[in-house]
C-alpha positions in Angstrom: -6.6 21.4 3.4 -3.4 20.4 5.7 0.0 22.0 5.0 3.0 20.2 4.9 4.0 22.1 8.3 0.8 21.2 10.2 1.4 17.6 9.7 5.3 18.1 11.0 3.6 19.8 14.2 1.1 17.4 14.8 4.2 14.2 15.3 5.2 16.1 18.0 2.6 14.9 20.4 3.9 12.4 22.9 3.8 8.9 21.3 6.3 6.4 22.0 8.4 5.2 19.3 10.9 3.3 19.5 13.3 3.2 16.5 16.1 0.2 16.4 17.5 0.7 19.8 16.7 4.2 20.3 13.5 5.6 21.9 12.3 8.4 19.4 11.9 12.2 21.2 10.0 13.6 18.1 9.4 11.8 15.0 9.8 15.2 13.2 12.9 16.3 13.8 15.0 12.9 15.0 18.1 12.2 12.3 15.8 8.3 11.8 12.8 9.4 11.0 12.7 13.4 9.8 13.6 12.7 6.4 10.3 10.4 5.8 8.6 12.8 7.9 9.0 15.3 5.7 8.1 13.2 2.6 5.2 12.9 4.2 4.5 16.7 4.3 5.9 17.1 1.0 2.8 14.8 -0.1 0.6 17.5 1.7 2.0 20.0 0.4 1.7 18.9 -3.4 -2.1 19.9 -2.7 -1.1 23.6 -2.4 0.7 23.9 -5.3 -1.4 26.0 -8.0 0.3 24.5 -10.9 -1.2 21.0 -9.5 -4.5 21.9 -8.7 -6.7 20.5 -10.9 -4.8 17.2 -10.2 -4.7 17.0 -6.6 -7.8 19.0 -5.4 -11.5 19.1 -6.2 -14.3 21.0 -4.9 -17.1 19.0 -3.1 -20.5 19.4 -3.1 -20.5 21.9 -0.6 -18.3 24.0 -2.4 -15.0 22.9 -0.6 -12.1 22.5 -2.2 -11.1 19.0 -0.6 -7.8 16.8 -1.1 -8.3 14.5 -4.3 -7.6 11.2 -1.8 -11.2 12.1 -1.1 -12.9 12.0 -4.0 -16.1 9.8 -5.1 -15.4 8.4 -8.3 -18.9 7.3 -9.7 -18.2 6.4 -13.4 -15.2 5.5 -15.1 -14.0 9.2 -15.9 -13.9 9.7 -12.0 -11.6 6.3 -11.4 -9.3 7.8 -14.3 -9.3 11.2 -12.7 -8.5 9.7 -9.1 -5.5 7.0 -10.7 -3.9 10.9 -12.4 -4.2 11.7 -8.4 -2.3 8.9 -7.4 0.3 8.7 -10.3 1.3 11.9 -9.4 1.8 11.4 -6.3 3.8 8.3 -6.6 5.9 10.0 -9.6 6.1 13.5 -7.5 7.4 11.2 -4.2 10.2 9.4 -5.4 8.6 7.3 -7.8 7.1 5.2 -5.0 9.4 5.8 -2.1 6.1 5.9 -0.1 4.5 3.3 -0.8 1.8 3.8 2.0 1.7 7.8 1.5 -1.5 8.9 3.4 -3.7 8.5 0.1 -2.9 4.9 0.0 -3.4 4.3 3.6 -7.1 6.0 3.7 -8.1 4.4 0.9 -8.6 1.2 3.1 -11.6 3.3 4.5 -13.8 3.4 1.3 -14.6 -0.3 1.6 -16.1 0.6 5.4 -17.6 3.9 4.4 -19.3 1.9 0.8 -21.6 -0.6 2.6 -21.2 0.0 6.7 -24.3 -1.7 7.5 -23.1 -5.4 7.5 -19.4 -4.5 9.5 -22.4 -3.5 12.8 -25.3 -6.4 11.9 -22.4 -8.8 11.6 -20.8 -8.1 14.9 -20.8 -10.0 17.9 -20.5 -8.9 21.2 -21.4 -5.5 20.7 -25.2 -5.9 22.6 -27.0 -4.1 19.5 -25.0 -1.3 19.5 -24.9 0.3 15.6 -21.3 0.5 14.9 -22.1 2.6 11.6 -22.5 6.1 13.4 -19.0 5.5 14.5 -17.6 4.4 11.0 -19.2 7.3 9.0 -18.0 9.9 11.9 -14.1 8.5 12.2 -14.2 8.4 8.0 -15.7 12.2 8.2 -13.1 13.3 11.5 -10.3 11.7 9.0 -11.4 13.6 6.3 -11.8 16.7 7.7 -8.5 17.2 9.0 -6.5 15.1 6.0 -5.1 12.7 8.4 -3.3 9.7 8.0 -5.0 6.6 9.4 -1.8 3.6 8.9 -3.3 0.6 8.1 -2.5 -1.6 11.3 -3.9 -5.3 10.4 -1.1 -8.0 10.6 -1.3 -10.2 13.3 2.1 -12.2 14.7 3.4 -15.8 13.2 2.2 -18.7 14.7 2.3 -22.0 14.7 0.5 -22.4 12.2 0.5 -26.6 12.0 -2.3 -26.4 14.1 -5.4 -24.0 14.4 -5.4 -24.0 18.2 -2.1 -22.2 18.0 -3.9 -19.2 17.3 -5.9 -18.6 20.4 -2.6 -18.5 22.2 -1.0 -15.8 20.0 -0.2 -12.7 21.8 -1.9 -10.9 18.5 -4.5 -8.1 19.7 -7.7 -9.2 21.7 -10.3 -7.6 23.8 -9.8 -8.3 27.1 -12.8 -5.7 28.5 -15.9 -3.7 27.5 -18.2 -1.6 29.3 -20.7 0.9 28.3 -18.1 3.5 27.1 -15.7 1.0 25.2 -13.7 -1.8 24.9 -10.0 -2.6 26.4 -7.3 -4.2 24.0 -4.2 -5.6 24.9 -1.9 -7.5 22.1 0.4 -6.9 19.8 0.3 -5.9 15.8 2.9 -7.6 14.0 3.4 -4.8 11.0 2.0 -1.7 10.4 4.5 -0.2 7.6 4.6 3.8 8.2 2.8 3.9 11.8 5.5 5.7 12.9 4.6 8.6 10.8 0.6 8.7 11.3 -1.9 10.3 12.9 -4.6 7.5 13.7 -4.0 3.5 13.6 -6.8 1.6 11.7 -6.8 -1.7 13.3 -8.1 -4.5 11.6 -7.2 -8.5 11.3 -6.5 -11.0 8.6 -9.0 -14.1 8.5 -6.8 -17.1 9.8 -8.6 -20.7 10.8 -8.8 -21.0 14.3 -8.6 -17.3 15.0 -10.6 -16.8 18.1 -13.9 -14.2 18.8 -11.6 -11.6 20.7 -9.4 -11.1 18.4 -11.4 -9.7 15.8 -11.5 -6.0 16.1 -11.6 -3.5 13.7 -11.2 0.1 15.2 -9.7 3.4 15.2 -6.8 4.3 17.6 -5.0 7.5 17.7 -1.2 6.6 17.4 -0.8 8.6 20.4 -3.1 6.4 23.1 -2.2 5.7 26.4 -0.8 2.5 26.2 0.2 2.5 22.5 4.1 1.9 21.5 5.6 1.9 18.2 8.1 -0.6 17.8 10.0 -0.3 14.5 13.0 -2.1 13.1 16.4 -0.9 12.1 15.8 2.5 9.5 17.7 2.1 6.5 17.7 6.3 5.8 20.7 7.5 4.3 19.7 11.0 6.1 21.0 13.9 4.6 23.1 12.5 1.8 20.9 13.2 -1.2 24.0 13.5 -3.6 25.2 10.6 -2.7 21.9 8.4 -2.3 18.9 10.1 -3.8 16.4 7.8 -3.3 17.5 6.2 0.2 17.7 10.0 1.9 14.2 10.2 1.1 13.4 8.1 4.3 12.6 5.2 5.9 9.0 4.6 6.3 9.6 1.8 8.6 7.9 -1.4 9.1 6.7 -1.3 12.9 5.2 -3.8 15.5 2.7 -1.8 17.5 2.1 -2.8 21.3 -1.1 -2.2 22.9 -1.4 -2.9 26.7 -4.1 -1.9 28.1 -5.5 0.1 25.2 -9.1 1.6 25.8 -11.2 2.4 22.8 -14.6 3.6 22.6 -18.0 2.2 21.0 -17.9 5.4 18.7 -14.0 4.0 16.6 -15.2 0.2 17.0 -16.0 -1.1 13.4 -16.7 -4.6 13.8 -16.1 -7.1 16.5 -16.0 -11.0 17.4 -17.2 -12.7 14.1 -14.6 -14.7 12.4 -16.8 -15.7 9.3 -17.4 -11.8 8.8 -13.7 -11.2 8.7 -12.7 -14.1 6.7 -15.0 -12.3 3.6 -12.3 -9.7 3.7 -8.8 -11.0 3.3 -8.1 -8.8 0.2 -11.5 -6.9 -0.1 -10.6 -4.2 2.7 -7.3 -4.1 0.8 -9.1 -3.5 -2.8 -8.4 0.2 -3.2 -4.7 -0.6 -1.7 -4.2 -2.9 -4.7 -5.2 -0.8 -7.3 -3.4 2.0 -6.3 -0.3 -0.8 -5.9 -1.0 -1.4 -9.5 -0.1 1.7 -10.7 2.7 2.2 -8.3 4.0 -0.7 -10.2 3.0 0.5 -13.3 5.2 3.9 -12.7 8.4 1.7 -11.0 8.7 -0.4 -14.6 8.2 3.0 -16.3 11.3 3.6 -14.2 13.2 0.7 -15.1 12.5 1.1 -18.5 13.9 4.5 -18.3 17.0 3.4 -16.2 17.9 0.5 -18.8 17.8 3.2 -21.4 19.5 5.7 -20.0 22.5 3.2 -18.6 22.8 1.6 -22.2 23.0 4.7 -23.8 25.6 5.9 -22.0 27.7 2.9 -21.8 27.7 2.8 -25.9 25.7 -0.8 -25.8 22.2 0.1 -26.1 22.1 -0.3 -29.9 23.4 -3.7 -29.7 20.6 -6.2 -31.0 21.2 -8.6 -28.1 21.3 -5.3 -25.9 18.1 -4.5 -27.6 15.7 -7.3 -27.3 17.1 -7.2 -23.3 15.9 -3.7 -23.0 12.9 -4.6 -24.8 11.7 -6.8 -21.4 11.6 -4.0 -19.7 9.3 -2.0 -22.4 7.0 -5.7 -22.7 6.9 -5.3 -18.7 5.9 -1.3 -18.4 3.1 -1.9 -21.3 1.7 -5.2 -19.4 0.8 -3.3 -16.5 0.2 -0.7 -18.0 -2.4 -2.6 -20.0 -3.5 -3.9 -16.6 -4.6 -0.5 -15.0 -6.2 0.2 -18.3 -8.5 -2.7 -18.4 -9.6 -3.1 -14.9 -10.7 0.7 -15.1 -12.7 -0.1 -18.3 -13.9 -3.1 -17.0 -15.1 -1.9 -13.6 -18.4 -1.9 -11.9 -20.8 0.5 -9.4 -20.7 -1.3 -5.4 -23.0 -1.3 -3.2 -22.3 2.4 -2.9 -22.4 3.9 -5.2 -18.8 3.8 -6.2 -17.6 2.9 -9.6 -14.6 -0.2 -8.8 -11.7 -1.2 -10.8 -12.3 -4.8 -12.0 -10.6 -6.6 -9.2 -9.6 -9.6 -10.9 -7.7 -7.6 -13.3 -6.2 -5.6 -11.0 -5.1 -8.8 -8.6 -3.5 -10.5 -11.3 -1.9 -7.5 -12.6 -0.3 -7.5 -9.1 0.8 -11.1 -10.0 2.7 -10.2 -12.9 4.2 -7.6 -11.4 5.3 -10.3 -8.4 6.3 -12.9 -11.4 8.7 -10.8 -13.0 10.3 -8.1 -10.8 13.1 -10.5 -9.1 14.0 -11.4 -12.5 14.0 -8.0 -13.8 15.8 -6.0 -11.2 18.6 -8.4 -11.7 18.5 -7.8 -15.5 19.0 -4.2 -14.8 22.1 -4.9 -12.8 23.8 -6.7 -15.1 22.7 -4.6 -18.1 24.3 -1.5 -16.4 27.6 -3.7 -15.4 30.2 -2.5 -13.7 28.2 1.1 -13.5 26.0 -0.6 -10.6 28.9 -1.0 -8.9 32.1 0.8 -9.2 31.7 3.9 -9.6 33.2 7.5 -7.3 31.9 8.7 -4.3 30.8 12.9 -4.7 34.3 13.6 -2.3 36.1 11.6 -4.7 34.7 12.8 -7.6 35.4 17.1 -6.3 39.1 16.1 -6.2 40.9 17.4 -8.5 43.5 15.3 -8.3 41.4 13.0 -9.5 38.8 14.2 -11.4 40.1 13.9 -15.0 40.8 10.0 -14.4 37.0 9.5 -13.1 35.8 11.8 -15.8 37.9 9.7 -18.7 36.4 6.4 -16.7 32.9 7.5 -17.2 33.0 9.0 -20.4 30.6 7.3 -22.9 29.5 8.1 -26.6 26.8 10.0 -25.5 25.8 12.2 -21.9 28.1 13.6 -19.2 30.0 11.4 -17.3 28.9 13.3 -14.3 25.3 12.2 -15.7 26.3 8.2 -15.8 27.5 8.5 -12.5 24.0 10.0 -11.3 22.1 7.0 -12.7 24.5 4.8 -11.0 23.7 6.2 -7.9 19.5 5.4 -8.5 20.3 2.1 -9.6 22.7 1.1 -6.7 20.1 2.8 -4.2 16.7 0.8 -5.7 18.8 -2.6 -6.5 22.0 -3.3 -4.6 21.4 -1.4 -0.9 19.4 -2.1 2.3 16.7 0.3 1.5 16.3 -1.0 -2.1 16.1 -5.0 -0.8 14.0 -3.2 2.0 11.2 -1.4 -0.5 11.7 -5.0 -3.0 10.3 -7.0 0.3 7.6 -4.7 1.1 6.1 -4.9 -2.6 6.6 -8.7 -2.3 4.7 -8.9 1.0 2.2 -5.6 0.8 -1.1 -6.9 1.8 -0.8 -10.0 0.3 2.3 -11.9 -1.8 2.4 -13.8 -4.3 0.8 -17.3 -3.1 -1.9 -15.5 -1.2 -3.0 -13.2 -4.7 -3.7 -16.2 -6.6 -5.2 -17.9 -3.4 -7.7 -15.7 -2.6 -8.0 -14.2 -5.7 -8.9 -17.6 -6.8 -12.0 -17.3 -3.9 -13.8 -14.0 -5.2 -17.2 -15.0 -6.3 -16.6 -14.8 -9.7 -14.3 -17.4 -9.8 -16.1 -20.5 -8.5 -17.1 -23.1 -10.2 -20.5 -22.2 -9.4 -20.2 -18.7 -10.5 -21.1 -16.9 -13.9 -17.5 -16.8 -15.2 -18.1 -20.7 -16.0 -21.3 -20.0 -17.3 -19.9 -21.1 -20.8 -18.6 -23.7 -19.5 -21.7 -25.4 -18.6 -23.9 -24.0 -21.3 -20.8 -25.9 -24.0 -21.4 -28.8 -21.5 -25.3 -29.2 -21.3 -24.9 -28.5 -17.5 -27.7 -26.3 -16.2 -27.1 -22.9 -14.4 -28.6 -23.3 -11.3 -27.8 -20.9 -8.6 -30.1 -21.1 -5.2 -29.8 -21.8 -1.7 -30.2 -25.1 -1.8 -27.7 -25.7 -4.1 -25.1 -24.8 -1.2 -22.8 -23.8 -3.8 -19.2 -22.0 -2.7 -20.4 -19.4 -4.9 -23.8 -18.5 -2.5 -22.8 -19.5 0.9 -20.4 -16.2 0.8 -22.3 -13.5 2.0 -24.3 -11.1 -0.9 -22.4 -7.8 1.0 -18.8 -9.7 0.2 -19.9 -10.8 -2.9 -21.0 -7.1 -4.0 -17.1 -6.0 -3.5 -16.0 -8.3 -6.0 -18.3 -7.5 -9.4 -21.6 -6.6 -10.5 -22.4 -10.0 -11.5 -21.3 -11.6 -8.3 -24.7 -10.8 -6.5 
């Protein structure tokens, strides 16, 4: 399995990143980007720690002990065992300060690896070629050395009054092929945490109007000829971990990736040219992403539970029956999700596979809640902790000692150190009132999919037309038959049976 330090090495191997106005030399050791560089090997290293190693490892068939992001979970048990996996990661990492750690980002390739057959027979362009040998041996080249493959599908805003708009896009296209590849040129709008990867799995987002050549789904080292990393402003706080805990954890920076010129051969093409095929997976690639965002959400209300707590307690308020039934939003919002991950792992179903799937409609609108309420929340926290959000000593101010008794008397409460209250100050001003809070609120808000687009194409899995068996009842308390046939031409059969099978087991 990778070390920590072998990941550090590996950034160190001539890709160009630029990094607000400053072109990166090495992503491992520049002041920007070497504090979520080493977060990131930190998440590597969790897998050598004995004390973890039931957790974070298993032993394949073959008798290797493997990292547990690569685990087959068949039955229910197995989903449970790989959710402990990524609950303690997210806990272990700054209770998701990495929201696209590399177990997050290679779980994107479990939907290619589950049923490659129809990303090749659907493909157009690619003169018969089977595109499967090169899924399976990019999944197993992945695997094999731990890498992280950053999920690189968002394409630029358009115009997007009017579908021609999108052939004139500057968003990635093929502009070549020949018999050893293809030759991209375009842009990726976001890819969160490219910066900090060792592959870039290109893919696209289904939007009308979206021409043949931009459709590619395909592997791309992140150091290609051709390839630069563009990434905004970091919001790292490096090196002051007294003073901001959770922002001098790193940035993991939301980048725009440029591709000019970009050669890629037949063997890390996935799919290419068919718009239909790519419009069946708008949030299906992104399944696995979701749960896991489901109990990263899950863990970040634990948190705010536990913040709302601890910042009431110590300000002598938290027995207060108004102060209560506040505080007991935060307990209503923890168990929701919480009841959320629970049900959708119950409730799951085998895919084409072999693999045993949360249920994604529980899952997606779990997601929603979590969207619904957060805003809300986080500002509920704020004002529950008061002027402790705000006002509050800097460490230098605090260590003088001039000054120290004042600051002590200030925060002094009927329970905890003061030195305590002013510690939880510092997490709550860091997650709710800073740049790299607002920055990690956004990304939750917009990770795959936000709000409007969850219930939108939630709302188009099979299960949920009106053809479909979840309004079976329905017609069988109407007198309506059930029929379900090609003739029909029913929403629910003119998706394809391979999409379908992504969504449930009674979708096909």
């Amino acid at each position: 399995m990778r070390t920590g330090k072998q990941y550090l090495e590996s950034l160190d191997d001539g890709r160009r990143v630029w990094v607000g106005d400053e072109l990166i030399d090495n992503v491992a050791t520049h002041p920007k980007t070497r504090a979520f560089a080493k977060l990131t090997a930190d998440f590597y290293d969790l897998h050598h720690r004995p004390e973890l190693a039931d957790v974070m490892t298993y032993v394949d068939e073959d008798g290797v002990r493997r990292s547990m992001m690569w685990f087959k979970n068949t039955d229910e048990a197995g989903l449970k065992r790989k959710r402990r996996y990524h609950e303690t990661v997210i806990r272990l990492l700054g209770a998701g300060s990495a929201p696209r750690s590399p177990d997050v980002n290679n779980s994107v390739l479990r939907t290619y690896v589950d049923d490659p057959t129809p990303w090749s027979e659907q493909s157009i362009g690619t003169e018969g070629r089977d595109l499967t040998v090169g899924i399976l041996d990019f999944v197993e080249q992945v695997k094999e050395g731990d890498l992280n493959a950053a999920i690189a599908f968002v394409d630029p805003q358009t115009d997007r009054s009017r579908e021609s708009a999108q052939a004139e896009s500057p968003a990635l296209r093929v502009v070549s092929k020949n018999n050893d590849g293809i030759v991209v040129t375009g842009v990726k709008a976001i890819a969160t945490g490219a910066v900090f990867c060792d592959v870039l799995n290109v893919g696209v987002f289904y939007r009308p109007g979206i021409p043949e050549e931009q459709i590619i789904f395909a592997g791309v080292p992140a150091n290609a000829p051709g390839v630069t990393m563009v990434s905004r402003e970091s919001n790292v706080r490096d090196g002051e971990t007294v003073e901001h805990p959770m922002a001098a954890q790193g940035d993991e920076l939301d980048t725009t990736v440029i591709f000019e010129e970009v050669f890629i051969p037949w063997n890390r093409v996935f799919h290419l040219g068919n718009p239909e095929h790519a419009s069946y997976y708008p949030q299906r690639v992104f399944d696995w992403v979701h749960y896991q965002g489901l109990v990263r959400e899950m863990v970040r209300a634990e948190l705010m539970l536990g913040l709302a707590l601890l910042i009431t307690e110590h300000t002598g308020v938290g027995a207060l029956p108004p102060v209560t039934a506040r505080v007991s939003q935060f307990a209503g919002f923890h168990q929701t999700l919480k009841a959320h991950v629970l049900a959708c792992e119950a409730e799951g179903f085998l895919t084409p596979g072999g693999t045993y799937k949360p249920n994604v409609l529980m899952f997606d609108f779990g997601r929603a809640y979590y969207l619904e309420n957060i805003a809300r929340l986080s500002a509920e926290l704020v004002d529950l902790a008061g002027r402790a959000a705000l006002v509050f000593p800097t460490e230098g101010q605090w260590q003088q000692e001039s000054l120290r008794p004042w600051l002590e008397a200030l925060h002094t409460g009927p329970v905890g150190r003061p030195y305590d209250r002013l510690k939880i100050s510092r997490v709550i001003r860091d997650l709710f009132q800073s740049d790299w809070g607002a920055r990690m609120a956004t990304f939750e808000n917009f990770n795959g999919t936000p709000l409007l687009a969850i219930r939108t194409f939630t709302m188009r899995r099979a299960e949920l037309s009106a053809s479909g068996p979840i309004a079976d009842l329905a017609r069988q308390i109407c007198g309506i038959e059930t029929v379900r046939d090609e003739a029909t031409g029913s929403a629910y059969l003119t998706q394809a049976e391979y999409a379908r099978r992504q969504d449930s087991a009674a979708a096909v």
